[in-house]
N, C-alpha and C positions, 0 to 999 in steps of 0.2 A: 360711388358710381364706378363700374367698371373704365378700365380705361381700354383701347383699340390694341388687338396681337395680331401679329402678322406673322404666318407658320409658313416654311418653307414644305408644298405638297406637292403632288403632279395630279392631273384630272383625269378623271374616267367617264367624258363623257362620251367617247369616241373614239375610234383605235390611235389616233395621236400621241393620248397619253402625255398630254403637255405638261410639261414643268410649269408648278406655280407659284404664289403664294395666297394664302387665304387668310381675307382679314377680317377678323371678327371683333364686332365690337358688342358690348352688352349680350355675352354671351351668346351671338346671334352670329351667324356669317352674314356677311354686308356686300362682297364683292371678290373675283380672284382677280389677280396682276399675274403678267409675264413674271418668269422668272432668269432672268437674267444670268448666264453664265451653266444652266443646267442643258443640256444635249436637246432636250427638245421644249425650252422653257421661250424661244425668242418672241411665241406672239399667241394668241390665242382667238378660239371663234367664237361667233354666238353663242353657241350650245355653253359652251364653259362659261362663257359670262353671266349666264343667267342662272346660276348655280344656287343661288338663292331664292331663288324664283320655284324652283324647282324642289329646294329644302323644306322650306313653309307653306307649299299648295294646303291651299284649304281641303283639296282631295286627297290627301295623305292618308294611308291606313295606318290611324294608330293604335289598333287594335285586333286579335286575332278574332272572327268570326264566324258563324255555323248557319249553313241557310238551315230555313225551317219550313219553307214553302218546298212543294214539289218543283220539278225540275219542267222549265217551259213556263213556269206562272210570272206575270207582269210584275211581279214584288217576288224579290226570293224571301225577303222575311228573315234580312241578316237581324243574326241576336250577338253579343258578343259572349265571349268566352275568355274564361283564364290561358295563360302561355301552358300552364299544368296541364290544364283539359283537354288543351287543342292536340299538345304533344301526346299525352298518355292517347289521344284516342286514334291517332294517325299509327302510332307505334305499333297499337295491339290491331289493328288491322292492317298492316302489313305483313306482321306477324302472322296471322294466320292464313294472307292468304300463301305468303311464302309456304306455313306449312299444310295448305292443299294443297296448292298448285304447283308449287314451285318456287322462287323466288323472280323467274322470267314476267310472271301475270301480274307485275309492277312493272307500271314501266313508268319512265319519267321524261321530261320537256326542260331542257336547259337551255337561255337564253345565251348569245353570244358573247364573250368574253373580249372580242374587239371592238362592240360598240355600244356597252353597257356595264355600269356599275360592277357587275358578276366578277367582272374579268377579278378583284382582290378575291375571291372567292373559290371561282372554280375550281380549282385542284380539289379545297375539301369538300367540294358538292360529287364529283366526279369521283372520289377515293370513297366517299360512305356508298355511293350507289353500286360500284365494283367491289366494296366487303360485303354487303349485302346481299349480293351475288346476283343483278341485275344484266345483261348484256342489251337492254333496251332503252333508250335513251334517245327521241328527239329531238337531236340537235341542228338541223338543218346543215349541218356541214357539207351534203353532196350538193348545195346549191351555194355554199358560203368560200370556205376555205379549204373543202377536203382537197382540191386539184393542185392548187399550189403547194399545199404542206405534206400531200402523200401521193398525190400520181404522179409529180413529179419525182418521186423518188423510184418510180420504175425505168428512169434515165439518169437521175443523179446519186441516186442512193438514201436522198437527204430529200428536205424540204427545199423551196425557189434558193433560201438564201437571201441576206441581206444584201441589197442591191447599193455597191460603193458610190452613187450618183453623185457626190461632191470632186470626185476624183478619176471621172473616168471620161475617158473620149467619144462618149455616143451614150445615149440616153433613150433606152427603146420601151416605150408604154402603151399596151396592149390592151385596150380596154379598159384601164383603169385612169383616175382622174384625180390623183393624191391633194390638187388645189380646192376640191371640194369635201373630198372622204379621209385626207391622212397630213393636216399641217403643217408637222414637223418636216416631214418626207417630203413634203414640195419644196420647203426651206432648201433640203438639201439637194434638189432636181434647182434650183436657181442657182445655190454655191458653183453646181456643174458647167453651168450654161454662159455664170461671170467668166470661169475659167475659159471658154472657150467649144465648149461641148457641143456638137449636134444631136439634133433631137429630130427621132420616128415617134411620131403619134399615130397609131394606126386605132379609129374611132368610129361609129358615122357621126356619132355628133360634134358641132361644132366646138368644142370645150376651149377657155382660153389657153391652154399649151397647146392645142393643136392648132390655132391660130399661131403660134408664135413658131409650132415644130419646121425644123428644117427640112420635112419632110412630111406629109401628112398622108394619108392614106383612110381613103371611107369606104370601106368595103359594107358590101346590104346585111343586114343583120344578120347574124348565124351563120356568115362565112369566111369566117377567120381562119378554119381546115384548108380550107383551098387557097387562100392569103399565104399560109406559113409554108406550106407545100411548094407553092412558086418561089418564094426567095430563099425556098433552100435549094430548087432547081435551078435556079440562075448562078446562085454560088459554088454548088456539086459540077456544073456543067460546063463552067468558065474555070475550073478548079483555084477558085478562089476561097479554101478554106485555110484551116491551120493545121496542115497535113500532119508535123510534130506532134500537135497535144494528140491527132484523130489517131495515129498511128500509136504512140505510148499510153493513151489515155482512155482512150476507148476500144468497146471491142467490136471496132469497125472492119480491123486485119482478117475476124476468126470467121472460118468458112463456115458454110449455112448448107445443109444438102437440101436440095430444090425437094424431091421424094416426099421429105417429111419435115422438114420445114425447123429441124433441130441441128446445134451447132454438130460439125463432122468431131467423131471422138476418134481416142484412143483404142477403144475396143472396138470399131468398127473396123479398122486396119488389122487386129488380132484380137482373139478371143480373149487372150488374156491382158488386153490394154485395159488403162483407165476410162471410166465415163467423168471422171472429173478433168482429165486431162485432153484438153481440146488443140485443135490444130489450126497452123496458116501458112500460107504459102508465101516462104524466103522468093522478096522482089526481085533479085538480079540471078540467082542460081536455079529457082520454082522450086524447091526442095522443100519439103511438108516440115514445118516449126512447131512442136509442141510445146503448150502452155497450161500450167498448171493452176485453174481455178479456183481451188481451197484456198492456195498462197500466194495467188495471183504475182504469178514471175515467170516468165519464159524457161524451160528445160534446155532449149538451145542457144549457144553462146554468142553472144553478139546480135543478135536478130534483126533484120530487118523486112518485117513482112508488109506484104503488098497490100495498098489499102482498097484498090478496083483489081477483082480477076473473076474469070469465067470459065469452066472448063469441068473436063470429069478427072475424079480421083478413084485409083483402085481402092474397093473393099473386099470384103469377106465375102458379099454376096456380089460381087461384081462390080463394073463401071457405074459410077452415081455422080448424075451433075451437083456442082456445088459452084458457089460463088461466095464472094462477101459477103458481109456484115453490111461494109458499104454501100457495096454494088445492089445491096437489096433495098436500101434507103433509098438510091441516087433511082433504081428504077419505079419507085414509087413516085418520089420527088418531079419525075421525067413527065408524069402522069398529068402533070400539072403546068405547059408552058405559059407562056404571059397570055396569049390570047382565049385559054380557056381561062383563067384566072380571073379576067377582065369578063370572060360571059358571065361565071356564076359567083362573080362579087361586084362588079361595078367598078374595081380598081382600073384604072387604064393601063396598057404595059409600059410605060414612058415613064409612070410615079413608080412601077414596082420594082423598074430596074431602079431608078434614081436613091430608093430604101436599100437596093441590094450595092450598090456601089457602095453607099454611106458605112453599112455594116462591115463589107470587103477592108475597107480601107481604114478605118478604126483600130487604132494600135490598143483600144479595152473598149466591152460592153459591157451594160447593165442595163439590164430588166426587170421589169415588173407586169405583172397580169394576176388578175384576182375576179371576183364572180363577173366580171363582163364578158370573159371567155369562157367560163367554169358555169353558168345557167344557160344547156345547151344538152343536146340529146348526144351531142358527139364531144361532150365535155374529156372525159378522159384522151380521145386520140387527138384533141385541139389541143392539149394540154401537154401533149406527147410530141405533136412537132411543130410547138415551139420552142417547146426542152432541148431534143434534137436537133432543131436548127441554131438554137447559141448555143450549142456542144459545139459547133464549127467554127466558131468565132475563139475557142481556145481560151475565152474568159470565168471561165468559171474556176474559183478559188481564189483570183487574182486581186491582184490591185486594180482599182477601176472596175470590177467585174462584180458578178455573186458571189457572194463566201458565205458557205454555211457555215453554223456551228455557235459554240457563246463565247464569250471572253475570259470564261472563268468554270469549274466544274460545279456546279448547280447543279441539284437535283430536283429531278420533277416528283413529286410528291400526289401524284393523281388518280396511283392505285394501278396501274394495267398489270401490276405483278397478282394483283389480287383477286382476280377473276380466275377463275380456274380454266382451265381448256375445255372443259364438259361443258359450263356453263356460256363460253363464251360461244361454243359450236350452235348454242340455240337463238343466236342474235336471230330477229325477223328481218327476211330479205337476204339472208347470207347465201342460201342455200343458189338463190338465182343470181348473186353478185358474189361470189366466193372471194375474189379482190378487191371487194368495197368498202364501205365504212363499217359494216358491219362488224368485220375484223376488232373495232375496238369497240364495239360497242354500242358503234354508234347509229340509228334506224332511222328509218324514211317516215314521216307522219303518215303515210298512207297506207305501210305494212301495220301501224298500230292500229289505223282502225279499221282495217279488216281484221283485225286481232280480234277486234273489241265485237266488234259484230256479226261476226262468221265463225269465231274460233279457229280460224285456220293463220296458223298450222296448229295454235293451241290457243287455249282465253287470254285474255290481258284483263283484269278486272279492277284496278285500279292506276290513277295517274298522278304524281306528283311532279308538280309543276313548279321552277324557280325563274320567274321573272318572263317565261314564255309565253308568248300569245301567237299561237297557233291559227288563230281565226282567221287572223290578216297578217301573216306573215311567211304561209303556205294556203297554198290552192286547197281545191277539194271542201271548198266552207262547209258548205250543205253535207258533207259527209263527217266533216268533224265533228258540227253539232249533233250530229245523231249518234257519233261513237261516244263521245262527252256526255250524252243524254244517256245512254247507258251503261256507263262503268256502277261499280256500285260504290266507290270514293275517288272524289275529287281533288285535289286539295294544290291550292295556288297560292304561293309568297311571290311580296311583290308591293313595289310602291304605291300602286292604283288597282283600282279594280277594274281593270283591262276590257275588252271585249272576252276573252278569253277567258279572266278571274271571276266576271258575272255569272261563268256556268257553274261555277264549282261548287263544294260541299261545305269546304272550308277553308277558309284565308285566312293567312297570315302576314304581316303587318315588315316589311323590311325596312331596315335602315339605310342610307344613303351612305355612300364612299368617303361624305364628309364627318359622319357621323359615327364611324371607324374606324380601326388600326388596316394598312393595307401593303404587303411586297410588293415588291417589283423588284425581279432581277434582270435589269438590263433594259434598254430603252431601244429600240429597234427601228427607228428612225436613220439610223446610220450606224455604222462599225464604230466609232469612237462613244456614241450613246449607248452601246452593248457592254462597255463597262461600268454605267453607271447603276450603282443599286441603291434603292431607298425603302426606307420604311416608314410612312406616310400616317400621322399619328391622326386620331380623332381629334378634328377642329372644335366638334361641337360636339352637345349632347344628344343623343335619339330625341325625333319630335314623339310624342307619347310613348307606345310600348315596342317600338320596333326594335328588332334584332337584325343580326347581320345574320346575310348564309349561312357564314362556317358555325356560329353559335345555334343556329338552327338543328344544320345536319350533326352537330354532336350532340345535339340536346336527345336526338330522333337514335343516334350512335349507342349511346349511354344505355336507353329501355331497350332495345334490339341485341343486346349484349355485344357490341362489337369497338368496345372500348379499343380493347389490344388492337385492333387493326387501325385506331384514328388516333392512333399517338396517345394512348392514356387521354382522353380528351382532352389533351393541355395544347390551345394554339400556339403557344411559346415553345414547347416540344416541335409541334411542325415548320414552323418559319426558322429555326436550327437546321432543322433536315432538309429545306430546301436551300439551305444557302452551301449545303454541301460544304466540300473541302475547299470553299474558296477564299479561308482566311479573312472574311467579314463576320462579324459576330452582330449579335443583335445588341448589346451596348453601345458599341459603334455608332452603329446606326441611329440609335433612338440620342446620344449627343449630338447626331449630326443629320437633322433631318431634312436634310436639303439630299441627301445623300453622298455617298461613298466611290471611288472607282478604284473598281481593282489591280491589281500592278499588271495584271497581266491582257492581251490581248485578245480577239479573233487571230486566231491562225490561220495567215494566206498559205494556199495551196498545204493544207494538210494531208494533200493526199498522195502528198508526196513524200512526207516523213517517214524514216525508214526505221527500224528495227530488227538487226543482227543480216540486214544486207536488204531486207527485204521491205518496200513503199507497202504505206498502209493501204494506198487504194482508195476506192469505193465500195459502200455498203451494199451492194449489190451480187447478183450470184457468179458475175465473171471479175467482181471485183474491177470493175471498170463503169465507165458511163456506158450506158446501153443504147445502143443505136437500135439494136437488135434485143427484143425482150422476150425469151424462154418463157416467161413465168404469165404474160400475157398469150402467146401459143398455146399453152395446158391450160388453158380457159375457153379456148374459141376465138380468141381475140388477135386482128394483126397485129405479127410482133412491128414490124414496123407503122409509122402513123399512117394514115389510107383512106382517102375519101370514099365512099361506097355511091353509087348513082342516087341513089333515094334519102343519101346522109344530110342535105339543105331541106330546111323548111318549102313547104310549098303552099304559096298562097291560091288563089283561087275566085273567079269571078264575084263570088258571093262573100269572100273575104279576103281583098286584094291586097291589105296594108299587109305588115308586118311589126307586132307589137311588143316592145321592149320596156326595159324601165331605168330609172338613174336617179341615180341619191341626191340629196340637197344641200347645201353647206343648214341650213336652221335645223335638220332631224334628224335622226340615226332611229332609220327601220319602222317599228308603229312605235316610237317615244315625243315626248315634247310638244307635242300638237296639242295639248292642255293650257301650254307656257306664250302666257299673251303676249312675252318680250320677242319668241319667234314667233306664235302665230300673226305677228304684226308685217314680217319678213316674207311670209307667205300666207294670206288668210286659206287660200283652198287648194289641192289637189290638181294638180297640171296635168295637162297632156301635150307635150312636144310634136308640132305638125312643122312640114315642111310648106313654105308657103304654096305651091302647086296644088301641093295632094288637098291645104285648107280651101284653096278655091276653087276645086273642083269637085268641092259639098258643101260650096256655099257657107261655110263657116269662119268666123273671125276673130281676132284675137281675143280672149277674155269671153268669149260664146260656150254655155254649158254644153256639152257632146255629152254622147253615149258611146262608148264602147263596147262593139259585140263581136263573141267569137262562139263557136261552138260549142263552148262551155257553159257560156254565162256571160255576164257583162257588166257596166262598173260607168261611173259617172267622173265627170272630169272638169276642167275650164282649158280651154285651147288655148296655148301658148303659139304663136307660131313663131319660126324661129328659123331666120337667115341662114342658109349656107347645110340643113341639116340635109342629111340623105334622101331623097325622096324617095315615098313606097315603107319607110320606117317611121313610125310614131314611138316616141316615149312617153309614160304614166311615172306616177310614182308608188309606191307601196305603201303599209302601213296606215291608208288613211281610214280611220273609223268616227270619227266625232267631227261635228262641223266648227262649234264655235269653240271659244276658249275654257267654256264653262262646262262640256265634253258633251254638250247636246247634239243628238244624230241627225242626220242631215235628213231621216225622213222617220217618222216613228213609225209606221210602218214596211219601209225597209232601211235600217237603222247601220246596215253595211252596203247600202248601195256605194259610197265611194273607194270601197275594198276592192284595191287592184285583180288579188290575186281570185275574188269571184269568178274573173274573165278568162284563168287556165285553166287548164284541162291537164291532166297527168296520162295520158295515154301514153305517152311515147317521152321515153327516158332512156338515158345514157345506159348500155348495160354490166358499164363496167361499175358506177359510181350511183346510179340512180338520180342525175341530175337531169331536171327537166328544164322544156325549153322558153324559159320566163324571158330571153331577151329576144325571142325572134319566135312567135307565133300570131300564126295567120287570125286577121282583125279586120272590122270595116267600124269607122267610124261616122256617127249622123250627129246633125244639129241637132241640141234640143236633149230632155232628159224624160219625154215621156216615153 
């Protein structure tokens, strides 16, 4: 008889990523434990504990399959298939449609890597799709992560940044709710708070940190624009920023000509000036300070340029008003005083100053915000000033602040070298989001199925799908099944056969994180967890015939001839290459599979590190953080952040509420609702009501509602719930099966509890294409007829 191992692993059920151990006994996983002494090993949630649960589902695919029924029939008529068959026959058509079409008329659905299994995966799902030469890819990221990992870098340079919350003097969370969505990361928001920390919870919901925040703020759904505008006007106004970092750090000094709305150059003063060489106006003398962009350093010696001025400067063609960088934020910001802020959010002015005091007087901040603020039609410019507003706080890179970057030089192994420029120009949706996720690749479900079903702007005629369920995890249902009903290959890998995997042609059978080898460079729960690396060995064996991702996508790599671009198909070749020059080797790691940490650090304030006289800066075009953004101008877009009159949601007699949604500690997204050990934790599908809005429709707690909006509409159980915003209701996503055994809550509407039935995609951000899942207009009634 076997006797009991217990392997040092971390988990991927959830972006936590918690250190563990997993102990198996009888070749069987049995249970995980905390791991003790790993960066984010000190405690663990449902979801992880039921890890076994989740191993040996009686619904597990363990086998690849081919329907045989037409598409739409009550039985698809799975037959099963060899891994040979499935792969040669996936292979040789995409194969050909690449060589009719293109390689774009593939397009693919990849599931999130922060709160599912994938994450040890994605790189090689992501690197075969870009050699293949795809720029289409369904990843949901203009509603998930794109705002904090890349619009923020149209002020930082970089992504949010890891937020130092164990060590910093203010703790500022924006919509987000790490006690439910990120365990490790609340660990380190309470290490903050021992110390002494204050805390802004700006939420409408009641959540326990906002209960506990030092400061709490509920502004009505979808107006956090007008939120972050006010406390950067209370701070610009009172001049209570961090004038040092705005004035060396940003490019707050460099003059803007009102005209035309671009930085004042060099060659506007003479023909033969630079356009890289921009100018500001010296504080005490007004003498014009040129600064040189490329190398981001001042041309004049000593400078001290003005961070507010107003006035004309001579050019070439005459007298041209110009102002700051500042002065142009501050008059946006201006746009915004407490008592409007208080009309079109709800906040009062007495909380808003009492948030602005707190952040004023905070010798470090640290922040966080993720899709609470990022699922919004004004997601990019919400995301823009609150970036710009802690640009004032002078904490970013710092101790106690955000610091981007990793602890070690890691390479990302995901392929964006591999896409060519041509191919990458034909992503769907670029053309009308030029600055959006497209850039990498990545499309909106709703560009694909007008792909699929208009051909515009070209076909899309087949979809490989890993781990995505599309049905209930973006709007537009009723449109997806009809673009899924006509592709003319399907094909879904995947633990279960999803709402989504039931449409397809052919499934494939995946293995679970436990039942693979898995990287992890860095744990990102906190700066000290960023040097942690591990390599997370297979606890157990595949239950039947399942493969992992990456053994998939080289299986599909190998017939496609694109061996040379996936590392010779050797995973051991890849997991080398991404551990880069950081002096861990894969030996290493696999004697010590608790993991590794590297000698070296996160670098505070990297942006300050010099090289032959000259600060590296920021990744950005003035080499600075951008208060003021050129690159959002040459789009149509304000460069600085800007409420526009019609930018808030508007509800409306016939649909008064305003409807949002919020995660649960027992699910991550449409997973786990199979798993009796949470479904116990939640039997059904919530809907968050404020008690007013519940009695004034007669509705009570635990009372099935309907929720209807102009779209469509979606079933629920009414929570009501103390203290929440009134005029705001929250649902939850991802719900598709009613009981544990995955049976639908109505066979003949078998997605009525599918949130996302009840959006509508009309009106999206247009920088990013995020639409507006936290704040659309709803009315909800008793009862589910």
């Amino acid at each position: 008889m076997d006797g009991a191992t217990r392997t040092p692993a971390f988990c991927t059920q959830c972006r936590s990523r918690c250190g563990c151990v997993a102990v198996v006994e009888h070749r069987r996983l049995v249970r995980i434990e905390p791991l003790p002494g790993h960066p984010s090993g000190e405690k663990l949630c449902p979801k992880g504990r039921a890890a076994p649960e989740l191993v040996y589902h009686a619904d597990r695919l363990t086998q690849p399959m081919r329907r045989t029924a037409p598409k739409g029939a009550a039985d698809p008529g799975w037959v099963a298939i060899s891994w040979e068959e499935a792969l040669d026959e996936i292979a040789r058509r995409m194969g050909e449609i690449r060589d009719r079409l293109g390689p774009e008329a593939v397009a693919f659905s990849v599931t999130t890597p922060s709160g599912t299994h994938i994450q040890d995966g994605i790189a090689w799902v992501e690197r075969f799709i870009r050699a293949f030469g795809s720029p289409n890819t369904i990843y949901a990221t203009e509603i998930c992560n794109w705002h904090k990992d890349h619009a923020a870098r149209f002020t930082y340079g970089s992504d949010i940044g890891t937020p130092d919350f164990a060590n910093t003097d203010c703790i500022l969370l924006w919509g987000n709710n790490p006690a439910t969505t990120w365990l490790a990361r609340n660990v380190e928001i309470q290490k903050g708070l021992r110390r002494g920390a204050k805390m802004i919870v700006i939420d409408p919901r009641p959540t326990m940190l906002a209960r506990r925040a030092t400061q709490w703020l509920q502004p009505r759904s979808g107006s956090d624009l007008a939120v972050a505008l006010g406390l950067a006007n209370l701070l610009l106004g009172t001049g209570r920023f961090d004038k040092a970092f705005a004035r060396r750090w940003s490019n707050g000094p460099l003059l803007v000509r009102e005209d035309t709305g671009h930085f004042l150059r060099e060659r506007d003063l003479a023909p033969e000036g630079s356009a890289d060489v921009l100018l500001a106006r010296e504080e005490a003398t007004g003498s014009l300070l040129r600064y040189d962009s490329r190398e981001g350093r001042w041309l004049s010696p000593l400078p001290r340029p003005a961070l507010s001025w107003q006035g004309t400067i001579e050019t070439t063609s005459g007298g041209v008003a110009c102002r700051t960088a500042l002065s142009a934020y501050a008059a946006a910001a201006a746009q915004m005083p407490p008592e409007r802020v208080a009309a079109l959010s709800g906040v009062a002015p007495a909380d808003l100053a009492s948030a602005a005091d707190i952040i004023a007087s905070a010798g470090s901040v640290a922040y966080y915000c993720w899709n609470g603020v990022g699922q919004s039609a004004t997601a990019s410019q919400t995301d823009r000033a609150i970036s710009t507003l802690y640009a004032l706080t002078g904490s970013f890179g710092r101790r106690g602040g955000n610091v981007p970057g990793a602890a070690a030089p890691f390479r990302d192994i995901s392929g964006q070298d591999l896409l060519t420029p041509a191919q990458r120009a034909k992503a769907l949706g670029l053309a009308e989001r030029p600055l959006g996720p497209g850039l990498l690749g990545w499309v909106t479900a709703r560009d694909v199925y007008r792909a699929v079903l208009e051909e515009k702007p070209y076909p899309v005629r087949m979809l490989v799908s890993f781990g995505s369920n599309i049905l209930v995890s973006q709007p537009d249902t009723e449109l997806a099944r009809r673009a899924l009903a006509a592709l003319d290959l399907h094909v879904h890998a995947d633990f279960f056969l999803n709402a989504t995997g039931r449409e397809a042609d052919i499934v494939l059978p995946v293995s679970t994180s436990w039942e693979r080898e898995g990287l992890r460079t860095g744990f990102d729960a906190s700066l000290d967890g960023l040097r942690r690396v591990q390599l997370r060995p297979a606890v157990v064996a595949p239950v039947g015939e399942a493969r992992s991702d990456t053994e998939i996508v080289l299986g599909l790599a190998g017939r496609l001839g694109l061996a040379a671009s996936m590392f010779e198909l050797d995973a051991e070749r890849g997991h080398a290459a991404a551990l880069g020059d950081s002096g861990v080797t894969l030996a290493a790691l696999r004697a010590h599979p608790e993991g590794v940490e590297v000698a070296t650090s996160v670098a505070l304030e990297a942006h300050a590190a010099e090289t032959d006289g000259i600060a590296r800066g920021f990744a950005t075009p003035t080499r600075r953080i951008e208060i003021y953004s050129e690159r959002l101008l040459a789009v149509g877009q304000a460069p600085v952040p800007t409420l526009a009159a019609d930018d808030l949601p508007a509800t409306s007699p016939q649909f008064p509420l305003l409807l949002g949604c919020a995660k649960t500690v027992a699910y991550c997204h449409s997973q786990h609702r199979n798993i009796a050990a949470l479904r116990r934790l939640m039997p059904d599908p919530q809907l968050e009501m404020a008690p007013a809005d519940a009695e004034a429709r007669g509705i009570a707690n635990g009372d099935w509602v309907t929720i209807e909006t102009a779209a469509g509409r979606a079933v629920a159980r009414a929570a009501i719930v103390e203290g929440l915003a009134p005029g705001s209701v929250f649902g939850q996503h991802g719900w598709w099966v009613a009981g544990a055994d995955g049976t639908p809550y109505d066979a003949s509407r078998p997605l009525a509890a599918n949130l996302n039935a009840a959006y509508g995609t009309q009106h999206c951000d247009p920088i990013s294409g995020s639409i507006p899942l936290r704040a659309h207009p709803c009315e909800v009634r008793r009862g589910t007829a």
